[in-house]
C-alpha positions as a Markdown table, in Angstrom:
| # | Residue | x | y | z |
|---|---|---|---|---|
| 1 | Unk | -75.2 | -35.2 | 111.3 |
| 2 | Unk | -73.0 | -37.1 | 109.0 |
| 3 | Unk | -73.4 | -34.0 | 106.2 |
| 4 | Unk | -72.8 | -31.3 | 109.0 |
| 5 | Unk | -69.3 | -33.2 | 110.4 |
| 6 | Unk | -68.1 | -33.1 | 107.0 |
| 7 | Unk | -68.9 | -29.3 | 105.8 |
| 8 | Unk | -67.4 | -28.5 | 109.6 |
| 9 | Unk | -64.2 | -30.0 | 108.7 |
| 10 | Unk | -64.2 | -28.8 | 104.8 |
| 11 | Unk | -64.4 | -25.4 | 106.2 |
| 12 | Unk | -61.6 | -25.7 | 108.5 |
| 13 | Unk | -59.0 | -27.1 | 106.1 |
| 14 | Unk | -60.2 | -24.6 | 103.5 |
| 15 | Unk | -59.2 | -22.0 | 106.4 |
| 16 | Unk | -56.0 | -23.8 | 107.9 |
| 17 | Unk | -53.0 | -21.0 | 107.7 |
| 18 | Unk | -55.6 | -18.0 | 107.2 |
| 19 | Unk | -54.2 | -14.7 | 108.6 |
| 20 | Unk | -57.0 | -14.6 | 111.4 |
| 21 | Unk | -55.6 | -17.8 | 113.1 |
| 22 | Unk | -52.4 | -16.4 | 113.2 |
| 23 | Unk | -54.1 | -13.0 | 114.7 |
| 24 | Unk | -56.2 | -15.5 | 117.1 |
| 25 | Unk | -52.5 | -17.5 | 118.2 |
| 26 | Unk | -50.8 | -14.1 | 118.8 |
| 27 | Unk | -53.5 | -13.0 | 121.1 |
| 28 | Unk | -53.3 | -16.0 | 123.1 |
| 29 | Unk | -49.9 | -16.3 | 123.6 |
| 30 | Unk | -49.6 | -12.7 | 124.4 |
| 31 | Unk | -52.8 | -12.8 | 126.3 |
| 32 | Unk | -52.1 | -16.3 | 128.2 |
| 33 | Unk | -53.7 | -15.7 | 131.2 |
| 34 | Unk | -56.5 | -14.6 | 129.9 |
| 35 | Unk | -57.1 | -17.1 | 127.7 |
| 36 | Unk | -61.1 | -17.5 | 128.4 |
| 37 | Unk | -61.3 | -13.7 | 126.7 |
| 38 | Unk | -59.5 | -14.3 | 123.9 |
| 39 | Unk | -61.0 | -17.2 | 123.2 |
| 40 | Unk | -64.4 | -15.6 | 124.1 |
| 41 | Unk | -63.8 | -12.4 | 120.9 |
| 42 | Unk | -62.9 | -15.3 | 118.4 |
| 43 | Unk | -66.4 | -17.0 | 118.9 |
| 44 | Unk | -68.2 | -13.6 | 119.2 |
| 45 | Unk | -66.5 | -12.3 | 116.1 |
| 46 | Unk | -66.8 | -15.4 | 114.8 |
| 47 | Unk | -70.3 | -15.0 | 114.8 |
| 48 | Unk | -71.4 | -11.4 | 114.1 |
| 49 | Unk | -69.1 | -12.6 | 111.1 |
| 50 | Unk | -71.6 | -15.6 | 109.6 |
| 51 | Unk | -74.8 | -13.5 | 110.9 |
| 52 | Unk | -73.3 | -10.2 | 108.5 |
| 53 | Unk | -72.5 | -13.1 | 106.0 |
| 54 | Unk | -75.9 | -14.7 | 106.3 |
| 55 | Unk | -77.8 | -11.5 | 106.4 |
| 56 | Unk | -76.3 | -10.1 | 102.9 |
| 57 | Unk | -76.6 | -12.9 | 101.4 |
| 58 | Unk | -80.0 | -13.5 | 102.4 |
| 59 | Unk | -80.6 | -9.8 | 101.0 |
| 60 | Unk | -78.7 | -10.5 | 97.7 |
| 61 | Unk | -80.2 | -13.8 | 96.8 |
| 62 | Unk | -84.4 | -11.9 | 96.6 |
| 63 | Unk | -82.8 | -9.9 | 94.3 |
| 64 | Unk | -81.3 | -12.2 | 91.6 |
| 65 | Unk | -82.6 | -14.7 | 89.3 |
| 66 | Unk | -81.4 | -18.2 | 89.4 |
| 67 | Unk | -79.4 | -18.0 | 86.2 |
| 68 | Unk | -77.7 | -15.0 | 87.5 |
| 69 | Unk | -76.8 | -16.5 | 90.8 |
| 70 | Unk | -75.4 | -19.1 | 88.9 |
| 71 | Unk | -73.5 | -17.0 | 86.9 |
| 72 | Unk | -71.7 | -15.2 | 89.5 |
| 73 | Unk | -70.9 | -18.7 | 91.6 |
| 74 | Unk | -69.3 | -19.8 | 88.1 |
| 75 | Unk | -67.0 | -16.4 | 87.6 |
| 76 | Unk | -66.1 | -16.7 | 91.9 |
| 77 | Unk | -65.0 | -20.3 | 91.4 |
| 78 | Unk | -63.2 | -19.6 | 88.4 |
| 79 | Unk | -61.7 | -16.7 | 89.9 |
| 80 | Unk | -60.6 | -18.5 | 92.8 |
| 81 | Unk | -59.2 | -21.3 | 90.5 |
| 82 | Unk | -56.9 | -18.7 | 88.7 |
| 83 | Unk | -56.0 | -16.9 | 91.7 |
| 84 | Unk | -54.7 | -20.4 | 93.2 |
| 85 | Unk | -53.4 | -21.6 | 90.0 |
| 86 | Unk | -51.4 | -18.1 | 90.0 |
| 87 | Unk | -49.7 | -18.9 | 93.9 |
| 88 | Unk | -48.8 | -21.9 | 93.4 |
């Protein structure tokens, strides 16, 4: 439980200012009284989102070899390290 707590609230820091929280905050403002239906199409798309997510990369990882798997997790991470590196 301990393990799942903690990737929850990596995951939500890593996400904190992403566009689709501003998206999800407009709607509910501008949909106030309905706040049980916006709230209700975040958690729906919310999870069509992981289950395309899961899906693909269920489908993707049959198809490659460990060292190549390992490859492309090394050239996203670096990626993501210049991108960052580049905005700050």
């Amino acid at each position: 439980m301990e393990a799942l707590l903690s990737a929850l609230l990596a995951a939500a820091l890593a996400e904190l200012g992403d566009k689709t929280q501003w998206l999800a905050l407009a709607l509910a403002i501008r949909f106030r009284d309905q706040g049980g239906t916006v709230l209700s199409g975040i958690v729906l798309a919310a999870i069509v989102n992981a289950a395309i997510a899961s899906a693909a990369g269920a489908a993707i990882g049959t198809m490659l070899t460990r060292e190549a798997a390992t490859l492309m997790l090394g050239f996203s991470r670096v990626s993501a390290g210049i991108t960052m590196a580049r905005r700050a």
